[in-house]
C-alpha positions in Angstrom: -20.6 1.7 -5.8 -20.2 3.4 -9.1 -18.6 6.8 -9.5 -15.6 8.1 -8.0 -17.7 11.4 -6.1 -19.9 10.1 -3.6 -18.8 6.1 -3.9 -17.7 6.2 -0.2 -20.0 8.8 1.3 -19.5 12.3 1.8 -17.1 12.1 5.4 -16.3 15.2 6.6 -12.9 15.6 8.3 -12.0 18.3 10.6 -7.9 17.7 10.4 -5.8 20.4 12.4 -1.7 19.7 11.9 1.2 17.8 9.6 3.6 18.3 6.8 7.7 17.3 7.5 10.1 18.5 9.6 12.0 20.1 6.7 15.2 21.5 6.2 17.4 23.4 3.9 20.1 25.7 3.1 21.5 28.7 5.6 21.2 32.2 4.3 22.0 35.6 6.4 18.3 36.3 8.4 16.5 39.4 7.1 15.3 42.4 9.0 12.3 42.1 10.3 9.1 42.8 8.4 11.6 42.8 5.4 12.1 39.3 2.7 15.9 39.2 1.6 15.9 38.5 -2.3 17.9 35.2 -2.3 20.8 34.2 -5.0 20.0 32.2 -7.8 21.3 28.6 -7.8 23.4 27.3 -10.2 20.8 24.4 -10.5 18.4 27.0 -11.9 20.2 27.2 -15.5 18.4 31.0 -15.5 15.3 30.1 -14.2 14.0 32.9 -12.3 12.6 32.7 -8.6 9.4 33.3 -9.2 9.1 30.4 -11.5 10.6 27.6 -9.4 8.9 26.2 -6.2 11.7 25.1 -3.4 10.8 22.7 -0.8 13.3 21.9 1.3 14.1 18.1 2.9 14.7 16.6 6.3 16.0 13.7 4.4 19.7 13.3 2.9 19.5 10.2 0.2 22.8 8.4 -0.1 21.6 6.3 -3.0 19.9 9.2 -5.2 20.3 7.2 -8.5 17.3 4.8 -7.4 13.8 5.4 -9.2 12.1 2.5 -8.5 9.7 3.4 -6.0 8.7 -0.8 -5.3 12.4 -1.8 -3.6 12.0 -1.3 0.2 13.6 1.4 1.9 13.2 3.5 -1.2 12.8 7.2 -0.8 10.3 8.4 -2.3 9.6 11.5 -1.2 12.2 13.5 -2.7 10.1 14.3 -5.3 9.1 11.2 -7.3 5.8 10.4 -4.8 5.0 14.1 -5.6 6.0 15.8 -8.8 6.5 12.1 -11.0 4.4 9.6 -9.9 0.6 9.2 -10.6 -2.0 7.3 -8.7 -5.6 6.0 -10.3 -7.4 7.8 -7.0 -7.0 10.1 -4.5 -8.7 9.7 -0.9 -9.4 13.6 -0.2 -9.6 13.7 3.4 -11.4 17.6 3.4 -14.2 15.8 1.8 -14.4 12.4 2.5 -14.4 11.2 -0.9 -12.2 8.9 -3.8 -11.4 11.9 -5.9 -10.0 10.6 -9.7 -6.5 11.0 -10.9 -5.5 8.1 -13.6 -8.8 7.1 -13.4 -11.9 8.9 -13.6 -14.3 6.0 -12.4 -14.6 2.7 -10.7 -17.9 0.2 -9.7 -18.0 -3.4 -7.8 -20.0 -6.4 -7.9 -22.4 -6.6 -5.2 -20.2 -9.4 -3.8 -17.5 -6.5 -4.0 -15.0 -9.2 -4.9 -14.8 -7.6 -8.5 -14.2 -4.5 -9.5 -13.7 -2.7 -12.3 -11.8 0.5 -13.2 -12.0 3.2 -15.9 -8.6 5.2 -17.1 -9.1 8.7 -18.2 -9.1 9.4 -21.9 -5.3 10.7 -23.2 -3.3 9.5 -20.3 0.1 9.3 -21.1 4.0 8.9 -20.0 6.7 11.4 -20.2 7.8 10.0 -22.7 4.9 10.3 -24.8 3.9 6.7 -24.9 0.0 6.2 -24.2 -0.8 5.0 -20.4 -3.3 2.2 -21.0 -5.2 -0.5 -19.2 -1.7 -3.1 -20.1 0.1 -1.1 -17.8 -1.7 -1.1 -14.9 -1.9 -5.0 -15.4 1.8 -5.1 -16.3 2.1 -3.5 -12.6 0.0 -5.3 -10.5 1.1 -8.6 -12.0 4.7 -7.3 -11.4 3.6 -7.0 -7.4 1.9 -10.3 -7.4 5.0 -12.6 -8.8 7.5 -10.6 -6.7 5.3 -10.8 -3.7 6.7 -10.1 -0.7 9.9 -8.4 -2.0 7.9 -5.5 -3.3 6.6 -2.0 -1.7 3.0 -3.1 -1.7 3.3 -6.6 -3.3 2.0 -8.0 -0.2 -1.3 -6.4 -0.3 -1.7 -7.7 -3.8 -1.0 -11.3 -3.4 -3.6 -11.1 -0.3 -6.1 -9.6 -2.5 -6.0 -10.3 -6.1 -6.8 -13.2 -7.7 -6.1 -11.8 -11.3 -6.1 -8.6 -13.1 -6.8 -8.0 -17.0 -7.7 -5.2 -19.7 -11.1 -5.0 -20.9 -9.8 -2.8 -23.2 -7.1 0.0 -23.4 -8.8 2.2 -20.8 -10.6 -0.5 -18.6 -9.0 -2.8 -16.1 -11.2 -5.8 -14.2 -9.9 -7.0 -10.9 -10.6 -10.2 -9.8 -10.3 -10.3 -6.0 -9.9 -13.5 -3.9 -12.4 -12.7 -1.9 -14.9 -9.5 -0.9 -13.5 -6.2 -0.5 -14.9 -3.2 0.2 -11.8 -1.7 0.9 -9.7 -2.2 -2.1 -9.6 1.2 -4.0 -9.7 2.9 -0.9 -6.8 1.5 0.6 -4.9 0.0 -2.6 -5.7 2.4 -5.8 -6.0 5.6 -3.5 -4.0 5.4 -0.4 -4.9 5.9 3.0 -2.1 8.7 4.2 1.4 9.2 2.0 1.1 7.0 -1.1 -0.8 4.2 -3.8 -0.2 1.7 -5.8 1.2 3.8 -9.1 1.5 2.2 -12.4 4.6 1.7 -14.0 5.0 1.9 -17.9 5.1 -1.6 -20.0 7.5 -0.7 -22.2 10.2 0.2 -19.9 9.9 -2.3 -17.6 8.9 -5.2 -19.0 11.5 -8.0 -19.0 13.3 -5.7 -15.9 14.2 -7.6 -12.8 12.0 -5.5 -10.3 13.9 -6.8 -6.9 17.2 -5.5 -8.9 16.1 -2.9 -11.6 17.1 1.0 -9.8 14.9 2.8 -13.2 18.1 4.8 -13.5 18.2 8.6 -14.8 19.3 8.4 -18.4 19.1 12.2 -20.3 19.1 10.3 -23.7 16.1 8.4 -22.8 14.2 10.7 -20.2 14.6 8.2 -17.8 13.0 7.5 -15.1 9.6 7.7 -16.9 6.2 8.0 -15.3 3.1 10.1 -15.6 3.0 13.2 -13.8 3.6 16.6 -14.6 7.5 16.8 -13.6 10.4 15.4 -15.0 13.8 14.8 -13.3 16.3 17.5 -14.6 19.2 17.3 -12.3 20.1 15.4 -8.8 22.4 14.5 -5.8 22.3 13.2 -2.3 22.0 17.0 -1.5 19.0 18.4 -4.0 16.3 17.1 -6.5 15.3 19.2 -9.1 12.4 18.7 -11.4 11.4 20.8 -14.5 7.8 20.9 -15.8 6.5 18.2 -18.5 4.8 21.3 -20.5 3.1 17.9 -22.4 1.4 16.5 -19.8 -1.3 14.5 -20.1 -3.5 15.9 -17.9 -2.9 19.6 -19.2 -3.5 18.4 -22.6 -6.5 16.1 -21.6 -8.1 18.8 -19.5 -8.3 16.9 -16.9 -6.3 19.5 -14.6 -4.2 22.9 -14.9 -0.9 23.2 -16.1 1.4 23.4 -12.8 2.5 26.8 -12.8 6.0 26.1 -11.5 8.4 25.6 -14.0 11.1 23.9 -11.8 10.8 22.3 -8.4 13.5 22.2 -6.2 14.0 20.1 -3.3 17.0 20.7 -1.2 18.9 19.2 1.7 20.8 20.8 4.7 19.7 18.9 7.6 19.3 21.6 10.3 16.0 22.8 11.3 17.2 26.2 12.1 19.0 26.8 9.1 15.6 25.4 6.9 13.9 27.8 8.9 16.0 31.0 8.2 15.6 29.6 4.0 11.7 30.2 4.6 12.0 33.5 6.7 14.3 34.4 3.9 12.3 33.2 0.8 14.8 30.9 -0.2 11.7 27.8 0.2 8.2 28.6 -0.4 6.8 25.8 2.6 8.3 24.9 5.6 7.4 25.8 9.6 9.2 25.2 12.8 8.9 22.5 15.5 6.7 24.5 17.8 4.2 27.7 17.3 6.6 30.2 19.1 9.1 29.2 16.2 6.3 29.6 13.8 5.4 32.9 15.9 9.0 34.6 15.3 9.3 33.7 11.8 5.7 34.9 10.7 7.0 38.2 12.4 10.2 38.3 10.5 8.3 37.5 7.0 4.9 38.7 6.7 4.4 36.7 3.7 4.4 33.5 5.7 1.0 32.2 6.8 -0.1 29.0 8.9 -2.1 26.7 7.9 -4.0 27.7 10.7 -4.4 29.9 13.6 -7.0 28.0 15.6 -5.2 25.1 17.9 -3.7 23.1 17.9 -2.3 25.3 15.2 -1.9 23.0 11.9 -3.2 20.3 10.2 -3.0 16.6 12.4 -0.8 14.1 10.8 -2.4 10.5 10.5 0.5 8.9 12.0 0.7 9.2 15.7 4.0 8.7 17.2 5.0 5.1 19.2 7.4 3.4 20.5 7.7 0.2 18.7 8.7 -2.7 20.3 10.3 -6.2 19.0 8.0 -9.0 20.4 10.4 -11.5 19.8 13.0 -10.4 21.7 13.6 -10.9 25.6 12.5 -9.7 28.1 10.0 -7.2 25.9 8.5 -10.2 24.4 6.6 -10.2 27.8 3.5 -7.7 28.2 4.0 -7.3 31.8 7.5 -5.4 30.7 5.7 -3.7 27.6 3.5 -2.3 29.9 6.2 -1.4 32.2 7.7 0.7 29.8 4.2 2.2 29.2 4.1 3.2 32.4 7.4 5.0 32.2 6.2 7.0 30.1 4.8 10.8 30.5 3.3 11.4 27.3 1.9 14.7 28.8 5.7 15.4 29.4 6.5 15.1 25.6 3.3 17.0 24.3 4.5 20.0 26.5 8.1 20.1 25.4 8.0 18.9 22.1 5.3 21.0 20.7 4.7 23.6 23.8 1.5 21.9 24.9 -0.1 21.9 21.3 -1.8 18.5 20.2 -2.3 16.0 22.8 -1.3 12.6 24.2 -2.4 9.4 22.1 -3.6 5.7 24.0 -4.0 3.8 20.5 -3.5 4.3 16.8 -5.8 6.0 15.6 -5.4 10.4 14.6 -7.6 12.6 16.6 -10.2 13.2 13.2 -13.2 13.9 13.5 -14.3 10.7 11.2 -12.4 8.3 13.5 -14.4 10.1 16.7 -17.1 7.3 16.7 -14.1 4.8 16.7 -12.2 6.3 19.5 -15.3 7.2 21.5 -15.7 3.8 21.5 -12.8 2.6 22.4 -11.8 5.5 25.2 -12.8 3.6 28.5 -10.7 0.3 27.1 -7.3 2.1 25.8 -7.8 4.6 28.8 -5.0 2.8 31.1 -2.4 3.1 28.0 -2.0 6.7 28.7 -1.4 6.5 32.3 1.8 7.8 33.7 2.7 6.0 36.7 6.2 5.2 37.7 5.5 3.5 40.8 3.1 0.7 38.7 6.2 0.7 35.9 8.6 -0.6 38.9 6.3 -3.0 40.5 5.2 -4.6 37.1 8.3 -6.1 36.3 11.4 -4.6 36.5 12.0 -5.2 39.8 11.9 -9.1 39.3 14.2 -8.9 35.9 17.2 -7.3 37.2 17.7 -5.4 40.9 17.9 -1.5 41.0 21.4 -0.4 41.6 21.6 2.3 43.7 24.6 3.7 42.9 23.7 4.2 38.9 20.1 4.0 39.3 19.5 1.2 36.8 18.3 -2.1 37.1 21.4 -4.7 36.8 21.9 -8.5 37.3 24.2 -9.8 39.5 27.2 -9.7 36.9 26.3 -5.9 36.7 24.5 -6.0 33.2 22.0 -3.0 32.8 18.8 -4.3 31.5 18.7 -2.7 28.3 16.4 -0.9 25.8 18.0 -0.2 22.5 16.0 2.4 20.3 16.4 3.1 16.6 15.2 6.2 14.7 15.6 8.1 11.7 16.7 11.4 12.3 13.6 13.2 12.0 12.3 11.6 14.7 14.4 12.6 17.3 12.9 15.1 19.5 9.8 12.4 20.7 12.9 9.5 20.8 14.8 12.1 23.3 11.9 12.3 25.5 11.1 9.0 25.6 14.7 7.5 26.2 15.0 10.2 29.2 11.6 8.8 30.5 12.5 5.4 30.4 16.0 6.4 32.2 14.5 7.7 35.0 13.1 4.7 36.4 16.0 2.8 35.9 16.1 1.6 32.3 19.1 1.8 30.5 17.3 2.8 27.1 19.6 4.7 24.5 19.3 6.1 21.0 20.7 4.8 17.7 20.0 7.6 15.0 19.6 5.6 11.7 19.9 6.9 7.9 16.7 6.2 6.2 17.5 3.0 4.2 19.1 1.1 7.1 16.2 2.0 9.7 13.8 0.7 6.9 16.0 -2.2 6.6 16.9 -2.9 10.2 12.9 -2.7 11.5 11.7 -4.9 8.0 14.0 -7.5 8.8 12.9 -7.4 13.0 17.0 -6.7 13.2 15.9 -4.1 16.2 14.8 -4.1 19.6 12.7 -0.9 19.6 11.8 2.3 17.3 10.1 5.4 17.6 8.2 5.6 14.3 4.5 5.3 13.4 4.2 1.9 13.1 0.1 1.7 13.2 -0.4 4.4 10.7 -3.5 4.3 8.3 -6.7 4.4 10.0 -8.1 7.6 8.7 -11.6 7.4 8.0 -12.7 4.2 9.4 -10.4 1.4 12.0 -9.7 -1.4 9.3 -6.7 -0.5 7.7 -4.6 0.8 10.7 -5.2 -2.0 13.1 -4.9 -4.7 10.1 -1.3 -3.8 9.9 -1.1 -5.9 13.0 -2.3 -9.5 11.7 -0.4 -12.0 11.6 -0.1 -12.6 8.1 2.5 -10.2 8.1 4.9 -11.7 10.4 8.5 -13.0 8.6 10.8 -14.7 10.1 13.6 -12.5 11.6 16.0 -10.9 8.9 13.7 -11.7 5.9 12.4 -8.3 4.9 9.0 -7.6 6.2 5.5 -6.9 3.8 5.9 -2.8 3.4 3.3 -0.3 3.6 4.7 2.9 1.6 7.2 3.8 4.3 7.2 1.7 6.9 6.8 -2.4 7.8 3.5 -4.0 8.5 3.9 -5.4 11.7 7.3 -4.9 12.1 7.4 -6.4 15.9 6.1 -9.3 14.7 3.8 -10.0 17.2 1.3 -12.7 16.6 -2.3 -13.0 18.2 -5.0 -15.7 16.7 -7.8 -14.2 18.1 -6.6 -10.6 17.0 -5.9 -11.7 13.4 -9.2 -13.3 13.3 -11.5 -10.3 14.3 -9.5 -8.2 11.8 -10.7 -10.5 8.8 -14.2 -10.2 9.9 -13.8 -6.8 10.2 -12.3 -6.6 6.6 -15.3 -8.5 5.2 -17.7 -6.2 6.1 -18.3 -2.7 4.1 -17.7 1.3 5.8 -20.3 1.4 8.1 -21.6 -1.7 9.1 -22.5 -1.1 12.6 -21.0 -4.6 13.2 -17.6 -3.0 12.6 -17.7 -1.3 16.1 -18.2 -4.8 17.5 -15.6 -6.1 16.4 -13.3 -3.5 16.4 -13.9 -3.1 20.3 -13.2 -6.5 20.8 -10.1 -6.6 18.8 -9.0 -2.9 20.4 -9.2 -5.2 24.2 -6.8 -7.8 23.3 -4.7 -5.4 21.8 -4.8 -2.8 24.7 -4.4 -6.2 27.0 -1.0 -6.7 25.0 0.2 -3.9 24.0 2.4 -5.0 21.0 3.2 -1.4 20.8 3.4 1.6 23.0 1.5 5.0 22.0 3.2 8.2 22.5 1.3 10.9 20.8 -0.7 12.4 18.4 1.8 14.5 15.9 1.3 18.2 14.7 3.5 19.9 12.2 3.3 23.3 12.4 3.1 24.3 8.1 4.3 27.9 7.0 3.2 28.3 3.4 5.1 31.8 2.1 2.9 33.6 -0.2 5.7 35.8 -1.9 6.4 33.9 -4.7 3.0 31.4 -4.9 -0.6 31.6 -3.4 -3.5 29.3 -3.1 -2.1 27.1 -0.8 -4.0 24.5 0.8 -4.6 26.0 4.3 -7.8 25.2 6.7 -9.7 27.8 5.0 -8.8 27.2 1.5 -8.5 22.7 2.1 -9.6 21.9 -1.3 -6.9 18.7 -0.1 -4.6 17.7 2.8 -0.9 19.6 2.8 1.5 17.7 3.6 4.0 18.6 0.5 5.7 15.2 0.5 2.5 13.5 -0.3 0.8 12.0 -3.5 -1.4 14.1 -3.1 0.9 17.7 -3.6 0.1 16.7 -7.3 -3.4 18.4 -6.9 -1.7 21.6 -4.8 0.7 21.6 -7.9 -2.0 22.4 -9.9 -3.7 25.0 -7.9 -0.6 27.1 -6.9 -1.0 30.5 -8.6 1.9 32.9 -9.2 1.9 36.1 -6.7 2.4 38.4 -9.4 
């Protein structure tokens, strides 16, 4: 397991559907077949259009002034995962492999419990301050001591037993015990994000729990190591202008972005984002279902989809659930998890949601075709998930928890309380949440939805301070089981409102529920490399008790339906040009940032 290209194989991943739900800013619509010329910004400072890259947000960010990207319930993808922050690798999912960013290289032990990693040569902050092996230390370290306060810091106290510099451009990791995993999941990132280094000099001596990394002009604060700096911000709009000193430019190691400013925007209504891209006031974006995509391609022929072959887009790793609290009553039951599973018409939610595209989801795992093995595998057990049955969701439970009022339709207790099913979501997640709360309704649950701002949902489902969520919470799995279904061990549980162990943007385990047996196939899974055939095994019987408890509830799979708008930029990463994934508020923009050509 030597170089980056070919260390994990060449997978092949046929992906169809997933960026954001994004929004923007509301502009008059333009004629069809015609592109209204927008107005410039102020925030522009006399940058032309054709020089800046907007990308609007579904996400407003009350606390903008926070650039530490390690505090949980951080946002990070306003522009710091993508235009500021660096990663050693890169899991490409078009090809299957660990491509380099930070790092051009990196080789284990046979035992795989050591491994060792190679910088690139001339990597360097924003600042100007070489990027060296010391910082990567610095970082890890950082995660280790703070563990479990941290964004990641949990996966690092699990799995490294010490970290040092072999010299200014090699790092040694020192596992606690074999890994075969580690870069893939740790240094590269399964789906939105890594672990990224964080420079020495600036943080050293910094409280990391406490420190925000605060903008400071003087300074050029925050500092990291990618090819955009922060020029200007609010809760409303991020803007970034280039770093025309980047490392990587000057290295060689990649292109120049050819963006001189990014912009990333805030409204918060779909249709108005929608009229910004129809208008060419945003450069990606897409509706909520292909008719939407459908009337805006028609009203700006510079728009293109990712794709035109269904289930029209690129599939997003994450399928949607519903989350549920294991600790609280009466859900801490299975009999009344699988109750609500049976309330539930995924079929229903495909239809209206995304007008039949994608399809309907019965565990974890993305419909790809490198997890195909897995889920063939798996079909016959998980198979009973999916079913939509209201009759079996009455006769489960319900009916001995509470009696079924006639009048109201609900199941109540003798001193008329409903019994109750409180859901939580961020705003984005809404339309599936809808669904499922009118689902659960019909057959006499008194389930309602709590729209959350980003921070406190992150908060309120770390802590186990909820009762249910419709989120993603088994996300990861992309090109092999491990990852996704070891967010459900038991070393993650914490005791109800201690903040949970975080992966990127959501809680491992965040319904703390707790299964020996479970935990225990996971870690012999875990030991064994990508491709042992003994990982089916295993997997299989760790997918039974699962499926037999349903900690959580699948809903289904999730396509975003991307508009890329070639007016002002080309070379976008659609299905017949996926040199990478697309999803623009990933790590991994960085490479489309450097492949983006100007139109003219």
């Amino acid at each position: 397991m030597s170089a980056v290209k070919g260390s994990l194989g060449r997978i092949v991943l046929l992906l169809v559907v997933f960026t954001m739900l994004l929004t923007s800013c509301a502009a008059p619509a333009a004629a069809p077949g015609e592109s209204a010329e927008p107005a410039q910004s102020a925030s522009t400072g006399g940058v032309e259009r054709k020089d800046i890259l907007i990308i609007p947000s579904n996400v407003n960010i009350p606390a903008p002034d926070i650039w530490n990207p390690y505090i949980p319930g951080t946002f990070i993808l306003q522009g710091m995962n993508q235009n500021m922050m660096e990663p050693l690798f890169m899991l490409n999912y078009e090809t299957g492999e660990i491509d380099g960013w930070l790092a051009e290289s990196y080789e284990a032990n046979d035992a795989l419990d050591e491994w060792i990693v190679t910088l690139r040569q001339g990597t360097e902050w924003s600042d100007g301050t070489p990027l060296t092996s010391d910082d990567v230390v610095f970082t890890i370290n950082m995660l280790k001591d703070n563990a479990p306060q941290l964004n990641w810091s949990g996966a690092v106290e699990q799995w490294v037993e010490s970290v040092e510099a072999v010299d200014d451009r090699t790092i040694k990791f020192t596992l606690t015990g074999s890994n075969p995993r580690f870069v893939m999941e740790n240094l590269a990132g399964t789906t939105s994000q890594a672990i990224v280094p964080l420079p020495k000099h600036i943080w050293e001596g910094k409280d990391p729990v406490t420190f925000k990394n605060e903008y400071d002009e003087a300074t050029g604060s925050p500092v990291f190591s990618g090819p955009y700096v922060v020029k200007s911000f609010s809760s409303t709009e991020f803007v970034y202008k280039r770093n025309d000193n980047w490392w990587g430019a000057k290295s060689g190691a990649f292109d120049l972005p050819a963006p001189l400013e990014i912009h990333r925007p805030w409204v918060g209504d779909q249709a108005t984002a929608q009229q910004m891209l129809a208008n060419n006031e945003s450069d990606i974006g897409g509706g909520n279902n292909p008719s939407t995509n459908d009337a805006l391609m028609a009203q700006n022929p510079k728009l293109v989809p990712y794709t035109n072959v269904p289930p029209l887009g690129w599939i997003d790793p994450c399928p949607r659930m519903l989350t549920i609290n294991s600790t609280v009553a009466p859900w801490d039951n299975k009999e009344m998890r699988w109750a609500l599973s049976y309330a539930i018409n995924r079929q229903q939610i495909v239809d209206v949601v995304n007008e039949g595209a994608g399809a309907t989801s019965s565990f974890i795992f993305p419909d790809y075709q490198a997890m195909k093995p897995f889920q063939d595998a798996i079909a016959d057990i998980v198979a009973p998930i999916g079913e939509f049955n209201q009759d079996k969701s009455r006769e489960m439970r319900f009916d001995r928890v509470k009696n079924l009022d006639s009048g109201s339709g609900k199941y109540v207790d003798a001193n008329g309380n409903t019994l109750a099913l409180d859901i939580v979501l961020p705003p984005f997640m809404e339309p599936w949440a809808r669904m499922v709360v009118q689902q659960l309704n019909d057959v006499g649950i008194d389930a309602v939805l709590r729209i959350l701002e980003w921070g406190v949902f992150r908060d309120q489902t770390g802590r186990g301070q909820f009762t249910a969520a419709t989120d993603w919470d088994g996300c990861g799995s992309v090109i092999e089981p491990w990852f996704g279904m070891q967010r459900y061990h038991k070393k993650w549980v914490n005791p109800i409102g201690t903040p949970g162990t975080e992966y990127v943007d959501n809680t491992n385990n965040a319904g703390r529920w707790v299964n020996d047996e479970y935990s225990a196939l996971i870690d012999e899974m875990g030991a064994l490399p990508l491709g042992d055939p003994q990982v089916v095994d295993l997997m299989t019987e760790a997918v039974t008790i699962w499926a037999d408890e349903l900690p959580d509830i699948p809903l289904v799979q999730t396509p975003v339906f991307i508009l890329f708008n070639e007016t002002y930029w080309t070379n976008w990463p659609t299905a017949d040009n996926n040199y990478v994934q697309p999803p623009s508020h990933w790590q991994h923009f960085l490479r489309v940032l450097t492949e983006l050509e100007p139109a003219e």
